[in-house]
C-alpha positions in Angstrom: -13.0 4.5 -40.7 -14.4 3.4 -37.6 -15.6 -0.4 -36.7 -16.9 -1.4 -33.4 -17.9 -4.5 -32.0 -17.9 -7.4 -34.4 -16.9 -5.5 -37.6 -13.3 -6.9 -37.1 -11.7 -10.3 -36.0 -13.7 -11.3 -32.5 -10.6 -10.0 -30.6 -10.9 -6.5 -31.5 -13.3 -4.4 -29.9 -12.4 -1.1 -31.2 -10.7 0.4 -34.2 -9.9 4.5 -35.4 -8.1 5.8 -38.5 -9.3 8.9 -37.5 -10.2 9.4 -40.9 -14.4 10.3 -40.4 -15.3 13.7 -38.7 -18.6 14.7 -38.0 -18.6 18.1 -37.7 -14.8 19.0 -35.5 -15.7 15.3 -33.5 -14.1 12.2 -34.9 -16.2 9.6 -35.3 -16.1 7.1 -32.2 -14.7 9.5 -29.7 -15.6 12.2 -27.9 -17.4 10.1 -24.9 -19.1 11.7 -21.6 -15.8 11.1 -19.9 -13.8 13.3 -22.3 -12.9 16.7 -20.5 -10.9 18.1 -23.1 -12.7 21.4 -24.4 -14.1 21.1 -27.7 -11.4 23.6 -29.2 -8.4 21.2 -28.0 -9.1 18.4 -30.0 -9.2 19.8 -33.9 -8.6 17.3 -37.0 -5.0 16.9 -38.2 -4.2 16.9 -41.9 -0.3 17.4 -42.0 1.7 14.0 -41.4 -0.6 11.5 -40.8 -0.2 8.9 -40.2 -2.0 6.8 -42.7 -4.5 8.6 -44.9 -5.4 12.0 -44.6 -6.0 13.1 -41.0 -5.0 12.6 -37.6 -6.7 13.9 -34.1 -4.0 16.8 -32.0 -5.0 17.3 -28.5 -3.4 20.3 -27.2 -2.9 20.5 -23.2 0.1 22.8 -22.2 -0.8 22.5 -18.3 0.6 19.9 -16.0 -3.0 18.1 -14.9 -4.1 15.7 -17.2 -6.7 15.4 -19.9 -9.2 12.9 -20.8 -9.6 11.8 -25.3 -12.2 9.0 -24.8 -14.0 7.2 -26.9 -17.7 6.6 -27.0 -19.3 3.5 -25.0 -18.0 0.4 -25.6 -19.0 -3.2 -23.8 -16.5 -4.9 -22.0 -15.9 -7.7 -19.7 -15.0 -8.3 -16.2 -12.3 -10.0 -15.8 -10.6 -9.2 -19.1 -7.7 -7.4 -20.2 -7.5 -5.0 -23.3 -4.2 -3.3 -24.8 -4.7 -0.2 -26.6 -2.2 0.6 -29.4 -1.8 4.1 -31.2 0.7 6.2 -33.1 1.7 9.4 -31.7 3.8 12.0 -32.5 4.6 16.0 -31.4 5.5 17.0 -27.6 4.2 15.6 -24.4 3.0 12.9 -22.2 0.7 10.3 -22.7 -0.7 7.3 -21.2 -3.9 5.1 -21.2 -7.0 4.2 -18.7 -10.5 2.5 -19.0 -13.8 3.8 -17.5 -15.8 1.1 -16.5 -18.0 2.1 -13.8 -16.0 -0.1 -11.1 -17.6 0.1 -7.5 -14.9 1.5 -4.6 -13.0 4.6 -4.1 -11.6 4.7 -8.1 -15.2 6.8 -9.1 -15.2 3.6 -11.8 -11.4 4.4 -13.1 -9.1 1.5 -13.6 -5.2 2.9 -12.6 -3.8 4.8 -15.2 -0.9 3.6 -17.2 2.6 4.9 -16.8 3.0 7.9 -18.7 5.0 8.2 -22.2 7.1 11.2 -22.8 6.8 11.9 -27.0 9.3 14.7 -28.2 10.0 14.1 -31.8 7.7 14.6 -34.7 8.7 11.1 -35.7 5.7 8.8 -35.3 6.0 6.4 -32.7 3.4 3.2 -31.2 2.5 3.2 -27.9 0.6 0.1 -26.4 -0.6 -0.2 -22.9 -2.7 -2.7 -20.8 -6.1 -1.9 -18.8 -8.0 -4.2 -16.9 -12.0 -4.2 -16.7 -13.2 -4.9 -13.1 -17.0 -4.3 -14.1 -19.5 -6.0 -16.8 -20.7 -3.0 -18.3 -21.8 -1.4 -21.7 -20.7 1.7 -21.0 -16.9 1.6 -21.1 -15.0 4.3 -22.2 -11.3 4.1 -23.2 -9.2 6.9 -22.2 -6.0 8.9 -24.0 -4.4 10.4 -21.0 -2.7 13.7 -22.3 -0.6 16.3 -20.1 2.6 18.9 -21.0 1.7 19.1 -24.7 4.0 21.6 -26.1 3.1 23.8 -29.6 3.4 24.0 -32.4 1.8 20.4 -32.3 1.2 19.3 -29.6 0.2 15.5 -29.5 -1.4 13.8 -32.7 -2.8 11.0 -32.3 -3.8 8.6 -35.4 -4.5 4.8 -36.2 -6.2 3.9 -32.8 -6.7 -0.2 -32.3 -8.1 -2.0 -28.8 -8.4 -5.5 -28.5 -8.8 -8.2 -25.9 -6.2 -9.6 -24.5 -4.7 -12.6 -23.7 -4.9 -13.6 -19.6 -2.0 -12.3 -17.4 0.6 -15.0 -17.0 1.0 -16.6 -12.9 3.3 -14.3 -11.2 4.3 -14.7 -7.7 4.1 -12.1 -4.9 7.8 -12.1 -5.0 8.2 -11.9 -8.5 5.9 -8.7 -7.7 7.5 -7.2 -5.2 11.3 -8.0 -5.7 12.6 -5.2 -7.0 16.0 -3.0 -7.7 14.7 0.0 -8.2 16.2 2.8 -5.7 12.3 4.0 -5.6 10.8 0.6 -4.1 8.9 0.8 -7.7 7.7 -3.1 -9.2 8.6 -4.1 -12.3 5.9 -5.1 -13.1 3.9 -1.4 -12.2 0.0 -0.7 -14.3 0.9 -4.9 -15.3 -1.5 -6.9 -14.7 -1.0 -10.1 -13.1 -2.6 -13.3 -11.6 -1.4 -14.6 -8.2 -2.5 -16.0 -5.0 -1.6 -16.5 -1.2 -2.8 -17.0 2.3 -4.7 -13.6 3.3 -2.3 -12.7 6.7 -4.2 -9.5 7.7 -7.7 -7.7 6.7 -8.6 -4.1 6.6 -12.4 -4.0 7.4 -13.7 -0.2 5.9 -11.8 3.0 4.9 -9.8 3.8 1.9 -7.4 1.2 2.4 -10.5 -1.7 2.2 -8.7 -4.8 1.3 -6.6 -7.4 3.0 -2.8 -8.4 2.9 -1.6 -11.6 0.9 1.2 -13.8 1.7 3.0 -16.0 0.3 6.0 -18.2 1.9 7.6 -16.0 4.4 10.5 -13.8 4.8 11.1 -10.4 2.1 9.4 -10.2 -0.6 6.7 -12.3 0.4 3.7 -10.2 1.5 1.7 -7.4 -0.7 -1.1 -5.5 0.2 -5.2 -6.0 -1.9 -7.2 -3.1 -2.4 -10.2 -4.9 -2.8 -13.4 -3.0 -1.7 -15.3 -5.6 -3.0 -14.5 -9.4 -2.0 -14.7 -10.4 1.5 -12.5 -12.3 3.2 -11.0 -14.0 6.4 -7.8 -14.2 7.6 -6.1 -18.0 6.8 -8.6 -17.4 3.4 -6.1 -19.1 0.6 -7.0 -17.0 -2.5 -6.3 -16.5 -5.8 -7.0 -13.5 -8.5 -6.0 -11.0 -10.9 -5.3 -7.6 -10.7 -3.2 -4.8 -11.8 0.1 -4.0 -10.0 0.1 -0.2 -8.8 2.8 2.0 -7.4 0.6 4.4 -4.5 3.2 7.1 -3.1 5.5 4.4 -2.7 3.9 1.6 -1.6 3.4 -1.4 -4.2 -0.1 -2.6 -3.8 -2.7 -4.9 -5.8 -5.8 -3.5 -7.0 -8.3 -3.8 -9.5 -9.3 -6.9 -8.6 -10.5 -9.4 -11.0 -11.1 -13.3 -11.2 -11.2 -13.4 -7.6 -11.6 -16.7 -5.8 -11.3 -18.0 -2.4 -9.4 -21.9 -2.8 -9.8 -22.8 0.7 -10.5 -21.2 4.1 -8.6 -21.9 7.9 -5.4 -22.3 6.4 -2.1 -21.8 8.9 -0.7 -18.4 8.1 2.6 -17.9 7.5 5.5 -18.1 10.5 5.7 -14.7 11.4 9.2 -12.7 10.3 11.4 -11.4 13.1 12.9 -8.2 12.2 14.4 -4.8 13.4 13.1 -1.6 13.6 15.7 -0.7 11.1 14.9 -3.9 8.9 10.9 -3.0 9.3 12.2 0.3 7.4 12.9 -1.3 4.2 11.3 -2.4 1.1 11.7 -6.0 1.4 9.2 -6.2 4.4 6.6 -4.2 2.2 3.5 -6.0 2.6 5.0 -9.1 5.1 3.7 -10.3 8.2 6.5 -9.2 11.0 6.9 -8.9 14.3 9.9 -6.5 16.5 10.3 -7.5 19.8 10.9 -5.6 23.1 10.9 -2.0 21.5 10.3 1.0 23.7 7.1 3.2 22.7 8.6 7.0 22.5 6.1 8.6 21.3 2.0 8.3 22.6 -0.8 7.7 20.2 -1.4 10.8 18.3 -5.3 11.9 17.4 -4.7 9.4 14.2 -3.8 6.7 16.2 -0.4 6.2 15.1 2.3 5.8 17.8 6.1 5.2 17.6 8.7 3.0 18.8 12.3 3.3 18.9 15.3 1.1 19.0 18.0 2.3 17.0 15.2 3.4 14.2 11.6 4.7 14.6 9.1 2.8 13.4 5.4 3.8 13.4 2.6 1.3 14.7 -0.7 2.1 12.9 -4.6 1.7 13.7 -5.2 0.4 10.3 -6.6 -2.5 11.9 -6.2 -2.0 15.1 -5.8 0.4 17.8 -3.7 0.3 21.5 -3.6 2.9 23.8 0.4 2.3 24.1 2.6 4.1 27.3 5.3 5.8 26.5 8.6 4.4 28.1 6.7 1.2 27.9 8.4 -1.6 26.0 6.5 -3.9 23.5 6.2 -6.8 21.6 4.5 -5.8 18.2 3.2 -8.2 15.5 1.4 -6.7 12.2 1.6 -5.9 8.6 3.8 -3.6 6.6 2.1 -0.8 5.8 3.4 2.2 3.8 2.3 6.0 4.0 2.7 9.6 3.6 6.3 8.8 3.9 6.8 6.1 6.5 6.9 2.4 6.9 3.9 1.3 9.6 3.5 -1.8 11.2 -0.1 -2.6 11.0 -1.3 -5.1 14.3 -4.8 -6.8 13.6 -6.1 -7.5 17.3 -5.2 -7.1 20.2 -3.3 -10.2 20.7 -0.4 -8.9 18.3 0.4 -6.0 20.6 2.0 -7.5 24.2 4.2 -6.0 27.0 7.7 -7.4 26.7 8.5 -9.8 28.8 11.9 -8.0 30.4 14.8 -5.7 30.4 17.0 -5.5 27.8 19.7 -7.8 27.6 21.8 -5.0 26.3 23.3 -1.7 27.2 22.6 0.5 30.2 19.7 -1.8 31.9 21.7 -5.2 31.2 22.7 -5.5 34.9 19.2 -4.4 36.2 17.4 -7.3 37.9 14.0 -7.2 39.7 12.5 -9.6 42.2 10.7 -10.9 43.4 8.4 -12.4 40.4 5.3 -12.3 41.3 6.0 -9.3 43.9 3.4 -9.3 46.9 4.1 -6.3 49.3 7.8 -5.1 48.2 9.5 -5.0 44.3 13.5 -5.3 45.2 15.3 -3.9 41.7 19.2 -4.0 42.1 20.6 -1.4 40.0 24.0 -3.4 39.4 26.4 -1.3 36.9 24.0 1.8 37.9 24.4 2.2 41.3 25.8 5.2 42.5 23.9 6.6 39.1 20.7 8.1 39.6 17.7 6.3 38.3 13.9 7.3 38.1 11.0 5.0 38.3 7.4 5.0 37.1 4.9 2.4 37.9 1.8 1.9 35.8 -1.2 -0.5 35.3 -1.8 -1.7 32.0 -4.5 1.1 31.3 -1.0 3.4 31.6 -2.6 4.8 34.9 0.5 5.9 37.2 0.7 4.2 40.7 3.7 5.5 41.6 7.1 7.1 40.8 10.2 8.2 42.6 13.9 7.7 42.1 17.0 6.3 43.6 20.6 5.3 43.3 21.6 2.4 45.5 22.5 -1.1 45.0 19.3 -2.6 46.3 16.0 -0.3 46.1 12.8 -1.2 46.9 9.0 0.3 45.9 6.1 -0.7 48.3 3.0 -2.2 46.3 1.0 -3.7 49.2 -1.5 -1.4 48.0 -2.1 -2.5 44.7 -4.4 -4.6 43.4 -3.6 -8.6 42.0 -2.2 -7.9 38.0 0.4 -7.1 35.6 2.0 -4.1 36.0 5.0 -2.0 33.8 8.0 -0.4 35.7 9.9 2.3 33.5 13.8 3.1 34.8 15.0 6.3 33.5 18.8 7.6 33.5 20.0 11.0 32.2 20.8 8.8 28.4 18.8 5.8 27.8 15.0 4.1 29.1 13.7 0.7 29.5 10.4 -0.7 30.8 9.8 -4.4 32.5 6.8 -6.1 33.3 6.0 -7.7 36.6 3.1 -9.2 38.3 1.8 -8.3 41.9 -0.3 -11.0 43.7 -2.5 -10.9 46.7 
């Protein structure tokens, strides 16, 4: 039997026994976004479930296969659980078609995938999200690894709305002990809300971070190719928790509202590079401080710094034509991808030259003077001297205006030449390089 719409309780929106077969299709499946071939999906009449048949869908490869149903009318806004029984060998999970705008080709995220291996029958209920008013929603049965001599049956199919996601905080989203940075609360979906920290204009990544308090755990990254906000933006909305190589992220945005606009962000976090590295700063506005850059912008505009750990700073937002040797401040969101931690700056006022040498190590006796320099730059070497020592001087467009070296006490580099502004000296020993800003006046 198959009821649709208002055939059942107002709640349900879709029922299958899989008892009624029209030709080899059962009845209420078999949409346009099925891609199982015809001869994979044949009725079932040993074990069902209830009655007399069942549906087996047999995939033996590792890419996945679409059992859909035929169009249904959802909501925006609204979640649906899908229950079934399943029995036989393989993997299984559940998605929803819904024409969504954005990069998802109208997919919601796919549930996390069920392993079946007994011929014991088994439910499996999952959550999807709609993000799009539509009458032309298709459920999906997700189906991968099936393994003869039955493969996955399927039988007694029910999807109904359901009830709102409960208010969940960012931290409740992100705190995790899972040794993969995985939420607990992955393909859930949830409703939350902060002050937007940090937006990504275009691309793939179209969407904006979310903050809430400050410290770990307090940040998360939107994928949202659809709202548009600004930064301070206090917002609220629902959406679906997804794991994306890693990186626990937002998306499927529903019930999105802006609450108020100009709010004060968030105190930034201070952190290491080696703290930036870590899960708890996923998503959190951050800032390391007087970091050398050690590796130059590379054609993606990515470039690295290094103190104790490297850490890449990203052009997700925005881009600086950093100087190797050159020490920075950097303030930005954590990003995650293809494998690293990024910080993410948003203008160029979250990218600044530090403001001095090291107060550790090699350079902690080095002193320069004097501040602002007019025709000679005096840098004692202090626990150096009698080491030697190189020099480059650059502008801030990282154009070089002069190098050399030395070893003495008290060395001196001639800038009568150079024009009124800031400029970055980089000292160089055999182990270990610092940079300096100073300022030359007229």
């Amino acid at each position: 039997m198959i009821a649709l719409g208002g055939a059942l309780q107002a709640q349900t929106i879709f029922t299958s026994d899989l008892e009624a077969w029209t030709g080899n299709v059962p009845d209420g499946w078999v949409g346009a976004k099925t891609n199982f071939p015809q001869q994979d999906i044949t009725q079932a009449s040993t074990n069902p479930h209830g009655g007399l048949y069942a549906v087996n869908l047999n995939n033996d490869t590792s890419g996945h296969k679409r059992f859909t149903t035929t169009q249904q009318t959802v909501v925006a806004g609204t979640a649906y659980t899908i229950s079934f029984w399943v029995r036989g060998q393989g993997e299984v999970r559940t998605g929803l078609f819904d024409g969504r705008p954005g990069g998802s080709s109208g997919y919601s995220p796919y549930n996390n995938y069920v392993t079946v291996s007994s011929n014991t029958w088994q439910q499996v209920s999952q959550t999807v999200s709609c993000a799009n008013d539509t009458v032309g929603a298709e459920f999906i049965i997700s189906v991968r690894n099936t393994i003869a001599p039955d493969h996955i049956v399927i039988d007694d199919v029910n999807i109904e709305q359901a009830g709102p996601p409960a208010p969940t905080s960012i931290y409740a989203i992100q705190y995790t002990t899972d040794i993969n940075g995985a939420s607990p609360l992955t393909n859930q979906g949830v409703l939350t809300g902060g002050i937007v920290t940090g937006v990504v204009p275009s691309g793939n990544t179209k969407g904006y971070y979310l903050q809430a308090g400050t410290g770990s755990w307090s940040g998360i990254f939107v994928l949202d190719p659809t709202n548009t906000v600004t930064r301070g933006d206090s917002v609220t909305l629902g959406a679906t928790v997804e794991e994306s190589f890693g990186y626990t992220r937002l998306a499927s945005v529903i019930n999105f509202a802006i609450v108020s606009s100009g709010n004060t962000l968030p105190a930034v976090t201070d952190v290491t590079t080696t703290q930036a590295n870590t899960e708890p700063y996923e998503g959190v506005l951050c800032k390391v401080s007087n970091v050398p850059c050690a590796v130059a912008p590379n054609s993606f505009g990515e470039w690295m710094l290094f103190s104790g750990d490297s850490l890449m700073v990203d052009d997700q937002m925005f881009a600086y034509p950093a100087v190797v040797g050159t020490n920075y401040d950097v303030t930005g969101c954590m990003f995650y991808s293809f494998g690293k931690y990024k910080i993410e700056p948003r203008d160029a006022n979250d990218v600044s030259l530090a403001n001095g040498i090291a107060d550790a190590g090699l350079f902690s006796t080095v002193t320069m003077g004097p501040v602002p320099a007019t025709d000679v730059l005096y840098i004692t070497l202090g626990e150096l001297s009698g080491s030697r020592v190189e020099y480059t001087f650059t502008d801030v467009t990282g154009r070089t205006v002069a190098t050399g070296s030395f070893n003495g006490q008290r060395n001196s580099i001639n800038v009568s030449s150079l024009i009124t502004g800031s400029y970055i000296v980089t000292l160089r020993t055999a182990g270990a390089v610092s940079s300096t800003r100073v300022v030359v006046q007229r």
